[in-house]
Phi, psi and omega in degrees: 000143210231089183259055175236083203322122175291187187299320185304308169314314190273326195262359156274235156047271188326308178299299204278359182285302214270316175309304156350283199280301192275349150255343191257024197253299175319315192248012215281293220283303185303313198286330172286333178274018130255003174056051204235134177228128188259134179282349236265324177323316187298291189294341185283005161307303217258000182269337210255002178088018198241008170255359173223351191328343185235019171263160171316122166349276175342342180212026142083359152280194156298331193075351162331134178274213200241003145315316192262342166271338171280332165276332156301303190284008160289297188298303209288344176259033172284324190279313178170117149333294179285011096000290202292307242279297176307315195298297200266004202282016183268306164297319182303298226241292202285315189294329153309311167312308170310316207301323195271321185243350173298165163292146163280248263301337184290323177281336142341298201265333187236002190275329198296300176317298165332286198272338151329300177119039187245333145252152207237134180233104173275121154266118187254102156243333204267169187219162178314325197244330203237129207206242165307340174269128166265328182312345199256004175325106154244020140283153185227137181267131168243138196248102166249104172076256187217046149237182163216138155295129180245095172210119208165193190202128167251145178234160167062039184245137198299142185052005157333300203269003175224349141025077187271353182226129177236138167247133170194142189286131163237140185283111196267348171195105179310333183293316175298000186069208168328299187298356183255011186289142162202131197263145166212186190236145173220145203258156198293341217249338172318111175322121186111341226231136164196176189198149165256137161285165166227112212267132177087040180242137165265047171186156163066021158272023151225058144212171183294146160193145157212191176228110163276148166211161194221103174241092178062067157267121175234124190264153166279150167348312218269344196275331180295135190254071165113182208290138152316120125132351158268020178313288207290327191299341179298276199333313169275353170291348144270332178309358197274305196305322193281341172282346187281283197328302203284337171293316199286318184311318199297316205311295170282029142288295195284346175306308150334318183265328166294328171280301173301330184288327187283313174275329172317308186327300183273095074257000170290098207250114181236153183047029180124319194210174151338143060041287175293012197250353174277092190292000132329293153337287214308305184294006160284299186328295206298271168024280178320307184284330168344279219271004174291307194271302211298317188291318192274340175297312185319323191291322229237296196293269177335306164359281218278318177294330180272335174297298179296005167087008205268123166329143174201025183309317187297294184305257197011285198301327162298330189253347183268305192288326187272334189289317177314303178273347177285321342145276184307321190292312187304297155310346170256355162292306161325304169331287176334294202285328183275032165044193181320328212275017183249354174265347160297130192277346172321330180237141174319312197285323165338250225293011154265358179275322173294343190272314228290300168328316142304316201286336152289013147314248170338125154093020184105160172275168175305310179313337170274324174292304187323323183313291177331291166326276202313314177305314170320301170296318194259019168045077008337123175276145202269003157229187164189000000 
């Protein structure tokens, strides 16, 4: 094992850092006190090559593996997770799913835009009702002639509300479950189709989320994206790609909180000296950077096993459940250390403890990773 980043590695890490600070940094602070999301961010992503890195030339990404895309998307979420998240979630999530289940003419037509930064691609599954259980999925598709009927509401879905492509799942026969799911695609200007922001969240307020609605929406045949009853099995192969993100996103969130906290440390003075001259201070630090190295070997290990094609279900859930919760922990340790002045957007740790909060969300909850482990190691499931 070579745990030393190549040239190639260091000079993305270096681009996507220098990128961080001078484009998401700056405007960071005005767009989260207004819950602004600038798309105008996607394309100067896809001019600089940091927005697609790991789908295929061909549909207009790098062909990057995925080691070297978990270190882009570390550095850009040093500056902020719900950015980068709302900026890249198009290539990551829905567009992988095409990449896997799509028709080439579906891919053809929507990927090259998608990852270019020319079009914005939303993946739509949770619902009002339906979140880890996907069974509980009540939008519903009706095959009416060589059409499909569209009718249902998706929520919490990134960029829902500015969205020009939506991929998204519907049930097509309730009796059937899982097995009646089938995803399809849809364009923003489609009759029946409308979307709302969504406003008031205490957390991921410098990223996109809206509420989609589908009223007698009618798609044509050509619009279903892969088989009745392989929806989720789609879904998740982005959802996998979207668990890589949010592990690596954490890993740079907390690095971030770990680095303001070591300069605040020496530079805070109470009693006499430094703040960091406290050994208290210094064992939070230590903590901090621990789990800090741990969260990212784990994150670089899942990497390397979905770059090499290798089963990795367990590891995912590993580099995801812990980076996620380490990320919070590690961050709200940061608060702590900046004292009031850590409840302020004037310093970087606000707002990563609020994003650090979704991101134990997003992509299954920890209690959903737990499972997974567990189901894994002991070869049983643990409901059924």
């Amino acid at each position: 094992m070579d745990f030393e980043l190549t040239e190639e590695q260091r000079m993305f890490h270096d681009m996507a850092r220098k990128f961080a600070e001078q484009e998401i940094l700056p405007t960071l602070k005005e767009n989260e006190r207004q819950e602004k999301f600038d798309p105008g961010i996607i394309k100067k992503m896809a001019s600089q090559g940091l927005l697609a890195p790991h789908m295929p030339k061909e549909y207009g990404g790098l062909g990057l593996d995925y080691i070297t895309s978990a270190i882009i998307w570390e550095q850009l979420c040093g500056a902020s997770l719900s950015v980068t998240q709302a900026a890249v979630s198009g290539p990551i999530q829905p567009a992988t799913n095409l990449l896997d289940a799509g028709t080439e003419e579906q891919k053809k037509k929507y990927l090259p835009p998608v990852c270019k930064g020319e079009s914005i691609m939303s993946g739509a599954v949770v619902e009002p009702t339906a979140g880890s259980d996907s069974s509980m999925i009540e939008t519903v598709a009706r095959r009416s002639g060589n059409r499909w009927i569209i009718n249902g509401t998706k929520i919490f879905i990134t960029n829902g509300e500015i969205a020009d492509v939506v991929l998204f799942i519907a049930q097509t026969d309730k009796s059937k479950g899982l097995k009646g799911l089938a995803s399809f695609i849809v364009e923003r200007d489609t009759p029946g189709f409308s979307s709302t922001p969504l406003k008031g969240k205490i957390s991921w307020r410098g990223g996109s989320e809206g509420t989609l609605r589908f009223t007698d929406m009618e798609l044509p045949l050509e619009n279903q994206v892969g088989e009745i009853g392989g929806a989720l099995r789609d879904a998740l192969r982005g959802i996998d790609t979207a668990r890589l993100f949010l592990a690596a996103g954490a890993v740079g969130l907390a690095q971030s909180c770990l680095e303001a906290s070591i300069k605040y440390a020496k530079e805070r003075v109470q009693f006499g000296k430094p703040i960091g001259g406290h050994q208290l201070i210094q064992e939070i630090i230590a903590k901090m950077a621990t789990k800090v190295d741990a969260a990212r070997w784990l994150t670089y290990r899942a990497a390397d096993l979905k770059s090499r094609g290798i089963r990795h279900i367990k590891e995912m859930s590993y580099a995801k459940y812990f980076s996620t919760e380490a990320a919070l922990w590690i961050a709200s340790q940061a608060v702590k250390i900046h004292g009031s002045f850590g409840t302020i957007d004037d310093y970087p740790v606000g707002h990563h403890y609020q994003d650090a909060i979704t991101a134990t969300i997003l992509g299954g909850t920890a209690q959903m990773h737990q499972l997974t482990i567990g189901q894994q190691l002991l070869e049983m499931a643990a409901f059924r």
